[in-house]
C-alpha positions in Angstrom: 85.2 127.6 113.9 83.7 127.2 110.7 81.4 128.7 108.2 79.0 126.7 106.3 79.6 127.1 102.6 75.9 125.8 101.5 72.6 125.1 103.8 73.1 121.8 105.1 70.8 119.6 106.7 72.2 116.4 109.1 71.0 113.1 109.6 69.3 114.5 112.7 67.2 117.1 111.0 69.5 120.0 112.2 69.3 122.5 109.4 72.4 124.9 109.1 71.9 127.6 106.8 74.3 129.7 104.3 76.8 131.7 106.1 76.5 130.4 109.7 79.6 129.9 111.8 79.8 126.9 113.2 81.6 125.9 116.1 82.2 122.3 117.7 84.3 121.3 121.0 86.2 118.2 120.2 86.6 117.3 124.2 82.5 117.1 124.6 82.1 115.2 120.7 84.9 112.7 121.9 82.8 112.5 125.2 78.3 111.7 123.1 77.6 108.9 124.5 74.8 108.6 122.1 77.6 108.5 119.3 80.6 106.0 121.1 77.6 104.5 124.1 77.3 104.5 127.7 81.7 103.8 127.9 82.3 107.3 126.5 84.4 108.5 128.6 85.9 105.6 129.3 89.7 104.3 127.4 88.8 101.8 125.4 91.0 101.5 122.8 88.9 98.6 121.3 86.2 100.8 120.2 88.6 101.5 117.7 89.6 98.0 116.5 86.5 97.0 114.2 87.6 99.2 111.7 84.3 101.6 111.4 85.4 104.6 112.5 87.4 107.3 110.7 89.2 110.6 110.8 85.9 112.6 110.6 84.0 110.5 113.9 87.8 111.5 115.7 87.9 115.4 115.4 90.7 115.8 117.6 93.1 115.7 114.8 90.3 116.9 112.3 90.0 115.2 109.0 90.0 115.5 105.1 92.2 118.3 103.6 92.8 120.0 106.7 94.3 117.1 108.7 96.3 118.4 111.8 100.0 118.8 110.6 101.4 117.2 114.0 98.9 113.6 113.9 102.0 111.9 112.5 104.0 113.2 114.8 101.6 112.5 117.7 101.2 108.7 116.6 105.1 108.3 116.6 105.5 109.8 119.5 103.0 106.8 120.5 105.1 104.2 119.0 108.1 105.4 120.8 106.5 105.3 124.2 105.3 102.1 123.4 108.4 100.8 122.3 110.5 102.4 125.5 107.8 100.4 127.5 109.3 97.4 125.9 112.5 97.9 126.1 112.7 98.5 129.6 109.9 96.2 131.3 109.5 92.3 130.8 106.0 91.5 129.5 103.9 88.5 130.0 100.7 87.0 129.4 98.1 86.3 132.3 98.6 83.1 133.7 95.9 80.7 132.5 95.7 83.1 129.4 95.4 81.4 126.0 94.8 83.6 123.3 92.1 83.3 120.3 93.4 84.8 116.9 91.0 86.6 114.6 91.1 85.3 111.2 92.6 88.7 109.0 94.8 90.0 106.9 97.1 90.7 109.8 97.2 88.9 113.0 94.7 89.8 115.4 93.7 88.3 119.2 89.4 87.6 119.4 89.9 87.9 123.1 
């Protein structure tokens, strides 16, 4: 919940005046399909690759100043799975596969 310091008035026209409490569910705003399209609630992690989104479009870990203490840990607890997964399975590419590399600052697959 919170309270909205000065009237506000959003992109859509939604005016939120002085002293209203505001309240927002992150599992339905992770879910608008008119903000992430018809694959909402689908996992697609490449909705996340072209580097236009941020903190504040995300909500489950909030944003700003009041970032959730326990994203860091969340997101190495994420790199640890991944790398366990590593460890203890042999990985390959699809046979047939050939990869396409993005040009970027770091490497990248197009495909």
């Amino acid at each position: 919940e919170k309270v909205c310091l000065n009237e506000t008035t959003f992109p859509s026209g939604i005016t939120v005046p002085t002293d209203v409490r505001v309240n927002w569910v992150p599992f339905a705003t992770n879910r608008y399909e008119k903000l992430w399209g018809d694959d909402a609630v689908k996992f697609n992690p490449q909705r996340w690759m072209d580097g236009t989104h941020d903190d504040y479009m995300y909500s489950s870990f909030n944003a700003g100043p009041r970032l959730c203490l326990g994203k860091n840990m969340a997101m190495l607890e994420g790199k640890i799975a991944l790398l366990t997964l590593f460890a203890n399975f042999k990985f390959s590419m699809r046979e047939g596969f050939v990869p396409k590399m993005k040009p970027s600052a770091t490497w990248q697959l197009d495909s």
